[in-house]
DRENPA-3360 file (N, C-alpha, C; in nm, 2 decimals, always signed):
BEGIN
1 = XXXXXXXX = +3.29/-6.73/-0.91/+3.31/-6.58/-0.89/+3.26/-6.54/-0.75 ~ +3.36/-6.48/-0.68/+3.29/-6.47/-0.52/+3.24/-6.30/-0.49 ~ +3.13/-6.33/-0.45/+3.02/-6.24/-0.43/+3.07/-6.13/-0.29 ~ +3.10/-6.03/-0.33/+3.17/-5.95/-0.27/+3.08/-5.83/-0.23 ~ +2.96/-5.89/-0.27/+2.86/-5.80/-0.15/+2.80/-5.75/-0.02 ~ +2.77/-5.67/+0.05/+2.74/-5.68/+0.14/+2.61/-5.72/+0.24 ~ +2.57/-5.70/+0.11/+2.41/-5.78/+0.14/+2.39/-5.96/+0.17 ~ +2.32/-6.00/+0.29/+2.31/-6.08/+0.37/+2.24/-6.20/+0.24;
9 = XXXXXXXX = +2.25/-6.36/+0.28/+2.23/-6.42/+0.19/+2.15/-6.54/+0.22 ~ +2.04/-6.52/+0.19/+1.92/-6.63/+0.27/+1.90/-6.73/+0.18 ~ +1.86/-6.84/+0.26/+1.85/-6.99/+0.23/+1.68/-6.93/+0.11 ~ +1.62/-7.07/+0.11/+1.48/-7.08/+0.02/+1.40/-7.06/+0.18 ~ +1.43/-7.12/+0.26/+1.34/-7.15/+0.40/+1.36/-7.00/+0.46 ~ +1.46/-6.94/+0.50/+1.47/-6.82/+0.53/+1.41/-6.70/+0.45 ~ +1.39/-6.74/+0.35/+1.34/-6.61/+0.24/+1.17/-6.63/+0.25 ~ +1.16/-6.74/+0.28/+1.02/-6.80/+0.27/+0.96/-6.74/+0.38;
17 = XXXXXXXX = +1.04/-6.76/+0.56/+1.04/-6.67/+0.65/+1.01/-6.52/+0.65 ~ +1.09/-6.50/+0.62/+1.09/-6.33/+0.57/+0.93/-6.28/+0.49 ~ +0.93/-6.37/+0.40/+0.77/-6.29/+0.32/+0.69/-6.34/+0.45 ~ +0.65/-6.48/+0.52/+0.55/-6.49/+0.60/+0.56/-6.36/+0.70 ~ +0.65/-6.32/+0.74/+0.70/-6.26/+0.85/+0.62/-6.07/+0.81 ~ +0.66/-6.07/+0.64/+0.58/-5.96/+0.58/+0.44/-5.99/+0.59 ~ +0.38/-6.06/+0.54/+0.24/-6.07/+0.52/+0.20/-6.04/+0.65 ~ +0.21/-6.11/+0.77/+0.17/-6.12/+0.92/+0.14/-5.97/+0.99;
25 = XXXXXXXX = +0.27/-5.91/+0.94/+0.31/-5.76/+0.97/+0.19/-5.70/+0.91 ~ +0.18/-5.68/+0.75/+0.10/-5.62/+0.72/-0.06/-5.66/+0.76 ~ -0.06/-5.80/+0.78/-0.23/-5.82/+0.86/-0.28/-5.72/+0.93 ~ -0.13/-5.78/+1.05/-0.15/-5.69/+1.19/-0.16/-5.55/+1.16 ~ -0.15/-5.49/+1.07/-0.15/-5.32/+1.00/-0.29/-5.32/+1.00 ~ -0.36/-5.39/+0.83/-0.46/-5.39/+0.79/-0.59/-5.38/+0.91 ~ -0.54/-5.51/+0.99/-0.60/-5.53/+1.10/-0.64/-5.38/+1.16 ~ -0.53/-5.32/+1.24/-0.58/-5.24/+1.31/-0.65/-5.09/+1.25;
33 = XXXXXXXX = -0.61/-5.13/+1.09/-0.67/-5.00/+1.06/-0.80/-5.06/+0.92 ~ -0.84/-5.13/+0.97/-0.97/-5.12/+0.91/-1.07/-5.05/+0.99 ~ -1.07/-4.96/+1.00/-1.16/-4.87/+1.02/-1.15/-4.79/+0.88 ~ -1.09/-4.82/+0.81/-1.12/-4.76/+0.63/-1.21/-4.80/+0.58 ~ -1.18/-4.97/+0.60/-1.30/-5.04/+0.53/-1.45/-5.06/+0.60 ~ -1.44/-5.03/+0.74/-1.61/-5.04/+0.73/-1.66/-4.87/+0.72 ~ -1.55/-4.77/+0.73/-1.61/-4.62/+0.73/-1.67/-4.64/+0.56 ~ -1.60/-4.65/+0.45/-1.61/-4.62/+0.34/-1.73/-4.77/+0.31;
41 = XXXXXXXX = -1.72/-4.88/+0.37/-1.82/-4.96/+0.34/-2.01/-4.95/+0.36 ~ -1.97/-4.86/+0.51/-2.09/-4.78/+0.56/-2.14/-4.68/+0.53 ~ -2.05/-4.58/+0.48/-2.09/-4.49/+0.40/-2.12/-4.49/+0.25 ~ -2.09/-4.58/+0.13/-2.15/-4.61/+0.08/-2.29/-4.66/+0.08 ~ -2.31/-4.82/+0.17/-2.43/-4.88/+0.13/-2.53/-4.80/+0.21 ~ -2.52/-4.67/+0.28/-2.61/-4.60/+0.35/-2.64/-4.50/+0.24 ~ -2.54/-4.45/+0.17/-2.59/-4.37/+0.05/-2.64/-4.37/-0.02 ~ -2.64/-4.55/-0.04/-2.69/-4.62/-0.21/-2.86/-4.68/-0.14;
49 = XXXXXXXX = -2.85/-4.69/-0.01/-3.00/-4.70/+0.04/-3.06/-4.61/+0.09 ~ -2.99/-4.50/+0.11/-3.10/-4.33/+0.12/-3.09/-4.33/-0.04 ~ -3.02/-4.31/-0.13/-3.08/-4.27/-0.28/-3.20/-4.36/-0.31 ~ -3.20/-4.48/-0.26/-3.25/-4.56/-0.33/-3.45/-4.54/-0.25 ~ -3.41/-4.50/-0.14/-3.57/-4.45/-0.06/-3.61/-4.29/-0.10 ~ -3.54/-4.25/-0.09/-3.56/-4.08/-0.17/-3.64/-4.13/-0.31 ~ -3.57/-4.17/-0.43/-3.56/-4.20/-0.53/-3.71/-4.29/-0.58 ~ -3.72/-4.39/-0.48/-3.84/-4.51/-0.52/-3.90/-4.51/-0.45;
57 = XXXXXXXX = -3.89/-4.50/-0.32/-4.02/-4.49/-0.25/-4.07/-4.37/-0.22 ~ -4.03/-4.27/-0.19/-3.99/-4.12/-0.12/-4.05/-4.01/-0.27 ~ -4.01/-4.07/-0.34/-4.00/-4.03/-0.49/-3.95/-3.85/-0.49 ~ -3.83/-3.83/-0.40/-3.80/-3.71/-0.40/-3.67/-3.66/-0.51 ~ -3.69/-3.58/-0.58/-3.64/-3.53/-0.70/-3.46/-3.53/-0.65 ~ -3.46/-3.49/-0.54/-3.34/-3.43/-0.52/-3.23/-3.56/-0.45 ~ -3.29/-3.66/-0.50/-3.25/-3.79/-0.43/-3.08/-3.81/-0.42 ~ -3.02/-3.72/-0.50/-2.86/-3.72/-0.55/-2.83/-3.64/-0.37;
65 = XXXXXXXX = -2.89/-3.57/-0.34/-2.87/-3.50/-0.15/-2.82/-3.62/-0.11 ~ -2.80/-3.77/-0.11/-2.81/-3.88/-0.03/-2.65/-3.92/-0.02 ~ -2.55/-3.84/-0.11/-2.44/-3.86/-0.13/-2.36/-3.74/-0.08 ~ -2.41/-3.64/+0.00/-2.37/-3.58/+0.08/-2.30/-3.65/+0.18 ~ -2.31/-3.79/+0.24/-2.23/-3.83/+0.28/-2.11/-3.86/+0.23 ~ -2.02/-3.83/+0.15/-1.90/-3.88/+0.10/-1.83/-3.78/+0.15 ~ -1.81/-3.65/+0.12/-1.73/-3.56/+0.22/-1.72/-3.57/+0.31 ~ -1.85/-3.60/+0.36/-1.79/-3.60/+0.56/-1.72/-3.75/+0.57;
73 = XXXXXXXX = -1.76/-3.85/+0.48/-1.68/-3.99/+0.53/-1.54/-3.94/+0.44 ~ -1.51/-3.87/+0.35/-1.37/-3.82/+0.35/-1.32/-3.75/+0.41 ~ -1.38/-3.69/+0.48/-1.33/-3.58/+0.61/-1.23/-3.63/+0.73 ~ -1.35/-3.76/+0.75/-1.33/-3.85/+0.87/-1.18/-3.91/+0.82 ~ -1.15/-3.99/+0.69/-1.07/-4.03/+0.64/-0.93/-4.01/+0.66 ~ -0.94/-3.90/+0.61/-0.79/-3.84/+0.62/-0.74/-3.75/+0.78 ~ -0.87/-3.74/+0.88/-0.80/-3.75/+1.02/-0.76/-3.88/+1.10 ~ -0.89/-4.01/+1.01/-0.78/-4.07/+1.06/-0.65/-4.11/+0.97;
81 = XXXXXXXX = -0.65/-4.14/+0.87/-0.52/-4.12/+0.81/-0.40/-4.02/+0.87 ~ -0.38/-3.96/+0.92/-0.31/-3.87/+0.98/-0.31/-3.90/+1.10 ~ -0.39/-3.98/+1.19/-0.33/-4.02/+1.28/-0.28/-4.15/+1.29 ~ -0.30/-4.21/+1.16/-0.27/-4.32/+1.13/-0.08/-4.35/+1.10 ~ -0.08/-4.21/+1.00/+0.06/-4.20/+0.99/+0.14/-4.19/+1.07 ~ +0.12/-4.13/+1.18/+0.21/-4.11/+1.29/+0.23/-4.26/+1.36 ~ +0.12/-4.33/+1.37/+0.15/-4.42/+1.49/+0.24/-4.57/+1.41 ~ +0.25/-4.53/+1.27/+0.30/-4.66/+1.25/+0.47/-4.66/+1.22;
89 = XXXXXXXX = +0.51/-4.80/+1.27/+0.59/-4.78/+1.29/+0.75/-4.84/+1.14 ~ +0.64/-4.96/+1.10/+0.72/-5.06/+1.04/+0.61/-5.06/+0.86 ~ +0.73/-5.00/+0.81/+0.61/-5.03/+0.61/+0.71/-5.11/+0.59 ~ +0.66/-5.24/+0.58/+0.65/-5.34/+0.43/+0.66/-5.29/+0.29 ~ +0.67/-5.43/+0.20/+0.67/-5.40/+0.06/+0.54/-5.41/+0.01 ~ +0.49/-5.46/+0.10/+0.35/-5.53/+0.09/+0.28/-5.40/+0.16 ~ +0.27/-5.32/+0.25/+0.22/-5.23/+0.32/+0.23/-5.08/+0.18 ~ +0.33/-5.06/+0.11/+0.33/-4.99/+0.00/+0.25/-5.04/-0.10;
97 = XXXXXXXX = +0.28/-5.15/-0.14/+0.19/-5.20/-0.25/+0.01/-5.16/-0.27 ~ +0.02/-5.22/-0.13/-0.15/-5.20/-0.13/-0.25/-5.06/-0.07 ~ -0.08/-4.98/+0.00/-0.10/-4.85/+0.01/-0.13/-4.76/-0.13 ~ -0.04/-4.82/-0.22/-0.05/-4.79/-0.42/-0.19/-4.82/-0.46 ~ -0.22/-4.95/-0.40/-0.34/-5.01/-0.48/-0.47/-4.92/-0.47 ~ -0.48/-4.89/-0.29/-0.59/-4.79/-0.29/-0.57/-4.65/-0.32 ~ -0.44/-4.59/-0.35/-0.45/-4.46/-0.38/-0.47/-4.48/-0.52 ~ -0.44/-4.55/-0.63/-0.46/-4.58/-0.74/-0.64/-4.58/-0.76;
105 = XXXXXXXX = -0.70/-4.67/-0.69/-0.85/-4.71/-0.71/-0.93/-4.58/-0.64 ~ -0.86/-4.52/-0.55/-0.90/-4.34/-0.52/-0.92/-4.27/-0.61 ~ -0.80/-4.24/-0.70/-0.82/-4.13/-0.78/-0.89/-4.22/-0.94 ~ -0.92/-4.34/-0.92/-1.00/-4.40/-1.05/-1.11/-4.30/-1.00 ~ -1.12/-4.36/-0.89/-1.33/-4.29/-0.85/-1.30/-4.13/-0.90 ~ -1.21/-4.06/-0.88/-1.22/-3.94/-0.89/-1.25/-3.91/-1.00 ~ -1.12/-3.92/-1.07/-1.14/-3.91/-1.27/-1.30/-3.95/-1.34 ~ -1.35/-4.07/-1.26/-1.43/-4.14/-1.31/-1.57/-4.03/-1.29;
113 = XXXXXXXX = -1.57/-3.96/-1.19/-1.62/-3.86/-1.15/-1.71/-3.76/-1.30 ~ -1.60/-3.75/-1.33/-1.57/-3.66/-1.45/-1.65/-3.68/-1.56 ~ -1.57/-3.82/-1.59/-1.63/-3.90/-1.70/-1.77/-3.93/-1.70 ~ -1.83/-3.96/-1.58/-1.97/-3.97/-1.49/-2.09/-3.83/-1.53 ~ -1.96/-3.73/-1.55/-2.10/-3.61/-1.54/-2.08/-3.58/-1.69 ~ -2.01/-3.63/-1.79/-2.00/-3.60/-1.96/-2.12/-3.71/-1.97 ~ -2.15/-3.86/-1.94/-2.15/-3.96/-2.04/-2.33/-3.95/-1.93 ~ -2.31/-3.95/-1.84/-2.46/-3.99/-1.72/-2.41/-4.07/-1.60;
121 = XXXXXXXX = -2.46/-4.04/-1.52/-2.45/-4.12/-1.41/-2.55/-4.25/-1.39 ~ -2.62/-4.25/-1.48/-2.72/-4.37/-1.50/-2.58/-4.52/-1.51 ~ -2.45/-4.48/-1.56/-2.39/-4.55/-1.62/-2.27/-4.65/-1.45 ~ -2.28/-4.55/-1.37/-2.17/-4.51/-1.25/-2.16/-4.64/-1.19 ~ -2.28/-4.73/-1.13/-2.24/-4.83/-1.07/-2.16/-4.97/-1.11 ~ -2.20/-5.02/-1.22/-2.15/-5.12/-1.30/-1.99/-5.13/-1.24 ~ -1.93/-4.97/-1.30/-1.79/-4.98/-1.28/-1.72/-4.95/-1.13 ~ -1.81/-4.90/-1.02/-1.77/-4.87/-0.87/-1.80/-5.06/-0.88;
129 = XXXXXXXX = -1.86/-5.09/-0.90/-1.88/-5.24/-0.83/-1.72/-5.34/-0.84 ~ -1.70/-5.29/-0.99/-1.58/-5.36/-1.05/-1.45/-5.30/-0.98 ~ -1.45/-5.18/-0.91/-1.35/-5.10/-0.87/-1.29/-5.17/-0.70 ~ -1.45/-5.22/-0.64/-1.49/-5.25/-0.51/-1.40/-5.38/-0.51 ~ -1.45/-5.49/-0.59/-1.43/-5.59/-0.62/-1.26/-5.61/-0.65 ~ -1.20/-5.54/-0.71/-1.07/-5.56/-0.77/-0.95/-5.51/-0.67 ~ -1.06/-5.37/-0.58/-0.96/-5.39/-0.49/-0.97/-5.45/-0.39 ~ -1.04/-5.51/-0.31/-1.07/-5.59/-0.18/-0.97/-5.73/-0.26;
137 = XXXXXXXX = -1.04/-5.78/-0.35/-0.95/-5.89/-0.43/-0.77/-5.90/-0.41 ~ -0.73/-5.80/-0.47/-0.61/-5.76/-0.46/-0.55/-5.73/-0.32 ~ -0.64/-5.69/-0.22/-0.59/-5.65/-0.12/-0.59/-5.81/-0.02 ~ -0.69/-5.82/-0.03/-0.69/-5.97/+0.02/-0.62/-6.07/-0.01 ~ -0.54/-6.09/-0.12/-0.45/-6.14/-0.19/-0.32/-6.12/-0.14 ~ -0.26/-5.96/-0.10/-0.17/-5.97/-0.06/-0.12/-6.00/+0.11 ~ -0.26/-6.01/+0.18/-0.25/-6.04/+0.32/-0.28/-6.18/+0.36 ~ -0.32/-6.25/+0.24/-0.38/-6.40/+0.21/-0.48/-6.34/+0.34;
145 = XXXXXXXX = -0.59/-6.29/+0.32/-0.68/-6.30/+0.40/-0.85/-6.33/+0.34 ~ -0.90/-6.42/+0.35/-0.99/-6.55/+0.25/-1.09/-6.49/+0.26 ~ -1.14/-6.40/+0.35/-1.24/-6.30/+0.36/-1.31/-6.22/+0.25 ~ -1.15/-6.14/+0.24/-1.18/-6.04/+0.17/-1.14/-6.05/+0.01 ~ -1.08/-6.15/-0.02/-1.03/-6.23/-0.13/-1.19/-6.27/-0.19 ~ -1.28/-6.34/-0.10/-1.38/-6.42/-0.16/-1.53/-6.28/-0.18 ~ -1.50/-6.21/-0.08/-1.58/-6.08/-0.11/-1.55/-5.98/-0.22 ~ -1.42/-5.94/-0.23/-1.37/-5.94/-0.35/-1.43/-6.00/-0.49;
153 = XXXXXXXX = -1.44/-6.12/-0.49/-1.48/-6.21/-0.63/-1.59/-6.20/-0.64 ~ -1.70/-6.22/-0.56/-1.79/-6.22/-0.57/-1.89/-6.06/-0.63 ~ -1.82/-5.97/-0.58/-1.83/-5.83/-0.64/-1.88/-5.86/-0.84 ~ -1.78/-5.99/-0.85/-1.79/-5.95/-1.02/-1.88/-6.00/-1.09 ~ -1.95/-6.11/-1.07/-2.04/-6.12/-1.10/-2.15/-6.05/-1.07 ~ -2.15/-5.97/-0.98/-2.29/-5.84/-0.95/-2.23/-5.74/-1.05 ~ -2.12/-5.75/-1.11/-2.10/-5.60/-1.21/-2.20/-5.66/-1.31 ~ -2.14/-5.77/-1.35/-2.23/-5.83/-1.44/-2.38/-5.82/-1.49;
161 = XXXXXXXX = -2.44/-5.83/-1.38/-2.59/-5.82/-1.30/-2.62/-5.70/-1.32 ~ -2.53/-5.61/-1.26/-2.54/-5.51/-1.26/-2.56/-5.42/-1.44 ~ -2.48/-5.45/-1.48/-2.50/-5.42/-1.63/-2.62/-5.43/-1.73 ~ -2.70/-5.55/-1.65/-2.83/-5.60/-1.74/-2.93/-5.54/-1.65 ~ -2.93/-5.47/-1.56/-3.02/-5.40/-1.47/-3.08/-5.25/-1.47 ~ -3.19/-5.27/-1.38/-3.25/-5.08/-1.43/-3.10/-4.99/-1.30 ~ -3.13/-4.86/-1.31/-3.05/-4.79/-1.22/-3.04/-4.82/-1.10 ~ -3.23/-4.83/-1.05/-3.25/-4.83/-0.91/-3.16/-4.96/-0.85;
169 = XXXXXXXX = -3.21/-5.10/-0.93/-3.15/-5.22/-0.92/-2.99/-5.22/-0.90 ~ -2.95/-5.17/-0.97/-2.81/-5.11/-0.94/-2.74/-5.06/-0.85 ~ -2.86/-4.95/-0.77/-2.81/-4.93/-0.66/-2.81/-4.99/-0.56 ~ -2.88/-5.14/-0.51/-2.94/-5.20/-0.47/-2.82/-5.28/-0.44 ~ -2.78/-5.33/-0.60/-2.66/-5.44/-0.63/-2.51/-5.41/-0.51 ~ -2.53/-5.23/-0.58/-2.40/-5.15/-0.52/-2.39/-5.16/-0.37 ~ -2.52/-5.12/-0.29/-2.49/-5.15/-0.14/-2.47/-5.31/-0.10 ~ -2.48/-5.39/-0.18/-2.51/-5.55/-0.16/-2.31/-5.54/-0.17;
177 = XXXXXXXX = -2.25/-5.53/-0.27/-2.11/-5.55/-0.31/-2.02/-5.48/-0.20 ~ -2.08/-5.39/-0.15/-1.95/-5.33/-0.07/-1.99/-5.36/+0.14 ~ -2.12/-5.41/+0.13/-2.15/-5.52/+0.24/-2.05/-5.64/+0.23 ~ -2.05/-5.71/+0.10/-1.98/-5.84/+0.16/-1.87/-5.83/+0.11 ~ -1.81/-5.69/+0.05/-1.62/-5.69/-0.01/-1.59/-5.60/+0.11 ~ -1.68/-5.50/+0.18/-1.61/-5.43/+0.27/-1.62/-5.41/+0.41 ~ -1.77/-5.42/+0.40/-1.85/-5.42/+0.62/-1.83/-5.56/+0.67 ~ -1.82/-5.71/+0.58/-1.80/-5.83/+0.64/-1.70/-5.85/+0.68;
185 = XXXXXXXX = -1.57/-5.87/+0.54/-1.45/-5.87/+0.57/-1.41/-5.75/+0.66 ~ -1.40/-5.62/+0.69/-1.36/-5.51/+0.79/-1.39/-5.56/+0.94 ~ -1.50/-5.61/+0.96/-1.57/-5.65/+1.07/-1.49/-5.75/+1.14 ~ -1.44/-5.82/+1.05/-1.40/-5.98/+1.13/-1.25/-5.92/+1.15 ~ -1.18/-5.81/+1.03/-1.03/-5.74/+1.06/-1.08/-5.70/+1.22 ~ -1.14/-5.62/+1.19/-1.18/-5.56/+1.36/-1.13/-5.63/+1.49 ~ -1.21/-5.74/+1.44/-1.25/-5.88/+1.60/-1.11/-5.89/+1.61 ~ -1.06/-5.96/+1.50/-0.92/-6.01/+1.49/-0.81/-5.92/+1.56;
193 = XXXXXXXX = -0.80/-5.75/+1.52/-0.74/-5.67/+1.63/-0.74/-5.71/+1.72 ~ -0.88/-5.69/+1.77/-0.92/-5.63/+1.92/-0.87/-5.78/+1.98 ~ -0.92/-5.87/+1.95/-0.89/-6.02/+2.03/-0.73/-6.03/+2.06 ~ -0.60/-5.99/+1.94/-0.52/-5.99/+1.94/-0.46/-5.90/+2.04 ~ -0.51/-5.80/+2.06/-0.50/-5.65/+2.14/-0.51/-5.73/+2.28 ~ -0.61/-5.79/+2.31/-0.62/-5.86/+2.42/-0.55/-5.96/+2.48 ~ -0.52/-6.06/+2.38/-0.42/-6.14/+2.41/-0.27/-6.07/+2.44 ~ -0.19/-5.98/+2.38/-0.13/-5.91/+2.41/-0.07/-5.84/+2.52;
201 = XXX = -0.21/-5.78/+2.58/-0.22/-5.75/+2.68/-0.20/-5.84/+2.86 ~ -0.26/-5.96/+2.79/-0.30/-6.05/+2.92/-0.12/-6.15/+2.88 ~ -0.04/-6.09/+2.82/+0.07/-6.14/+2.83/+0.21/-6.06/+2.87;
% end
């Protein structure tokens, strides 16, 4: 039966091309815009280590003030996000997907919010750890980038940990998990830009 389509018809080697060609793309994306992952990686483990000096050493009541920083690291967010949007030029399938993945794992935290102030927030870390973990995992997965893949995994057995632990310990765990799922792997995204940026240039 002859295929009377208009749509172009790639070999196994050419289709194979095509996804390398996507992943690379979206690197070079991820790349330039991890400044998500160390804003939101820094702004956590600085919150979960002021609650944790207010709280235990500081012994000040109002230790929850320490998460005042999330608005302003949301603030920051979505200006750069918005200037993010403008400058790009080329979305992938891969560049949607993992664009889905984090607005999906966004509004978990949100909802989870909710559920956080009915049940206790004594309860909250266990599942940010698992949240941290699943998406660096997933996102690392789709850029095959081994970094954030292994920072990712490692997150899950600290839920674990996390579960059999007092609060404080917890919060402890929580800035430990989004150090090596988010400020390690973002850091090395960074280099990898900028070096790229350079090479670029000197060509």
């Amino acid at each position: 039966m002859q295929n009377n389509s208009n749509e172009p018809e790639f070999s196994p080697q050419q289709s194979l091309q095509l996804i390398r060609s996507m992943i690379e793309t979206t690197k070079n994306t991820i790349s330039n815009q991890s400044h998500y992952f160390l804003l939101w990686g820094w702004a956590v483990m600085i919150g979960c280590l002021l609650q944790y000096y207010l709280k235990v050493i500081a012994g000040y009541p109002q230790y929850h003030l320490a998460w005042l920083i999330t608005p302003v690291a949301l603030a920051i967010h979505f200006l750069l996000a918005y200037r993010d949007a403008k400058q790009i030029r080329v979305r992938t399938f891969i560049n949607e997907a993992n664009a889905y993945l984090w607005t999906g794992i966004g509004l978990s935290f949100f909802v989870l919010a909710f559920v956080f102030i009915k049940i206790g927030w004594q309860y909250c870390f266990p599942f940010y750890i698992a949240f941290y973990g699943m998406g660096t995992f997933v996102s690392g997965g789709l850029i095959k980038f081994k970094p954030m893949i292994i920072g990712g995994l490692l997150c899950f057995p600290l839920v674990i940990v996390a579960a059999f632990s007092g609060y404080d310990t917890q919060t402890l765990l929580t800035a430990l998990a989004v150090f090596i799922s988010y400020i390690i792997p973002g850091h090395i995204l960074r280099y990898r830009y900028q070096k790229q940026s350079i090479q670029s240039t000197m060509l």
